[in-house]
N, C-alpha and C positions, 0 to 999 in steps of 0.2 A: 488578438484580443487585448482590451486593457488589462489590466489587474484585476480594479474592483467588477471589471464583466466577467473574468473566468471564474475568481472566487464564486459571485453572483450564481454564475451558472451552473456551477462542477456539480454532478448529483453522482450517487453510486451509480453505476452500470454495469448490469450481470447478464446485458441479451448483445453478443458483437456482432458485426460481420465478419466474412471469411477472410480478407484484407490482412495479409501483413502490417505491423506498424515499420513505414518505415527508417529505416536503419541511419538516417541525418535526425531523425525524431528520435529514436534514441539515444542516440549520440547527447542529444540538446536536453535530454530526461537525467540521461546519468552525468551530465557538465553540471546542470540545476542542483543535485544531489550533492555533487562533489563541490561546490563551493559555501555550502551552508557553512554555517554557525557551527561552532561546537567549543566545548567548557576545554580553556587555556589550547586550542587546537587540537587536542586529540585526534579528531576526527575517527571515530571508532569504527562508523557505518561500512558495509560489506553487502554487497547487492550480485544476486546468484539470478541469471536471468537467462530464461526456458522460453526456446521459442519451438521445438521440434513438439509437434502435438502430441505424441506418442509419450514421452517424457512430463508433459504437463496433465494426461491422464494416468498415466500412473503415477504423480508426486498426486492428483487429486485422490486415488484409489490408498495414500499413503499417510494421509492426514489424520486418521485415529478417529474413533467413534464420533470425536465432537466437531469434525470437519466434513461429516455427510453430508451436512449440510450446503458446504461447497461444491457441489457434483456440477454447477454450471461451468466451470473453471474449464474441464474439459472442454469448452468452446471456444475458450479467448486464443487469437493467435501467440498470445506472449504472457509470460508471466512472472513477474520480478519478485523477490521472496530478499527482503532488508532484513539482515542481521548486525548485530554490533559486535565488535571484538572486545571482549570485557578484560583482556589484559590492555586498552586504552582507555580505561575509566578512570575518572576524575572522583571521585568522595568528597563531597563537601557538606557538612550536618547531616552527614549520616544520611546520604541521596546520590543516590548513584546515577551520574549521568549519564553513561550510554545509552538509555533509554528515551532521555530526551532528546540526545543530540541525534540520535539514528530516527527518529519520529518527525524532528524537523529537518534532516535532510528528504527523507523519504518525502515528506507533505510537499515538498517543493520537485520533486521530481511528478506527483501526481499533479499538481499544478501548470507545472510545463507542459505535461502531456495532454490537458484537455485544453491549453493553450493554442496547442495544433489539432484541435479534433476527438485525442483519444482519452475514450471514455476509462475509466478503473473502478476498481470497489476493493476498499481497506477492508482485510480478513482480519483480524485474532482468535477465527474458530479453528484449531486448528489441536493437533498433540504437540507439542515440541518436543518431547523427547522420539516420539517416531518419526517425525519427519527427521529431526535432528540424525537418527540412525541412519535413515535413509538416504539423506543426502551426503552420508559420512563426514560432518562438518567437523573441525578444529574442536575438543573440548572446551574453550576459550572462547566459542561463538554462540551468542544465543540469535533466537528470532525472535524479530520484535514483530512483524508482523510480513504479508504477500499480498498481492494483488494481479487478478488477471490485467492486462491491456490490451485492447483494440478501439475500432473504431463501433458505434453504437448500431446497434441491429435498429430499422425500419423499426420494427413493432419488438414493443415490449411481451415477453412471457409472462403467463399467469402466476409461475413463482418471482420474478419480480413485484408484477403488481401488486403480488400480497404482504409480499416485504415489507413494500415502500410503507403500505398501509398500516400494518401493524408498528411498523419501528417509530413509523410518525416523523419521516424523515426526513420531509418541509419544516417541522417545528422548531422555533427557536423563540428563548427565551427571551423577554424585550431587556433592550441596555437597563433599566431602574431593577431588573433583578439580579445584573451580573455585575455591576458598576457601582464603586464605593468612594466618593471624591471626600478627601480626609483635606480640607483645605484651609 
């Protein structure tokens, strides 16, 4: 795919097939990741990746009240969970960059991977200090965010379709209300 076709295309997707992603696809997810941008090279990003389903239903059963909502996760073959190491943060005006640099490494790993096919859906429902327990991470690590990976199920599920519908996830604002040319 081009570029502006993947951007174009990428939508959430929460319904996979049973399909393994394969493991040169991953390799070329976490290469995309690992060569991002990030403030004076820090590079903070930290990518913790579950492919045994057994592990990806119980990290889904471990997400804390505001991550039931993720209960499809339990179907993706694979599931990648981006955190940053905040003893590589930059401060600059009082803005912490780990956040942003683990956000665009991440986007470009999701990127890649619907480049070859596979479908994802960016979570922030989630607890992070439960998960964070549970995955017994570094004190030093936070999450920024997870995402299941596979390849897209034939037919979408009815909690998909109401998602899409509700979040309005077509919608986008036209460039005259994002764009401000100071010329």
């Amino acid at each position: 795919m081009e570029l502006m076709e993947t951007i174009l295309t990428r939508h959430s997707v929460r319904d996979f097939r049973d399909e393994p992603v394969p493991e040169e696809v991953l390799q070329d997810m976490l290469e995309a990741a690992r060569l991002a941008p990030s403030a004076q090279n820090r590079q903070p990003w930290r990518f913790i990746i579950l492919r045994d389903r057994e592990k990806i239903r119980s990290l889904a059963a471990n997400c804390g009240l505001i991550g039931l909502s993720n209960f499809f996760i339990k179907k993706a073959p694979m599931l990648v969970i981006a955190c940053a190491d905040t003893d590589k943060n930059l401060r600059v005006n009082g803005q912490d960059y780990y956040l942003v640099d683990t956000t665009i490494a991440f986007h470009q790993m999701i990127l890649t991977a619907w480049s070859h096919g596979i479908g994802s859906c960016w979570l922030a429902a989630f607890s992070e200090k439960k998960l964070k327990s549970w995955l017994q991470l570094p004190k030093s690590w936070r999450i920024i965010a997870l995402s299941p990976f596979g390849y897209p199920a034939e037919k979408t599920g009815v909690y998909s379709k109401v998602l899409k519908t509700f979040a309005g996830s077509k919608d986008r604002l036209p460039l005259e209300q994002i764009v401000r040319y100071l010329d």
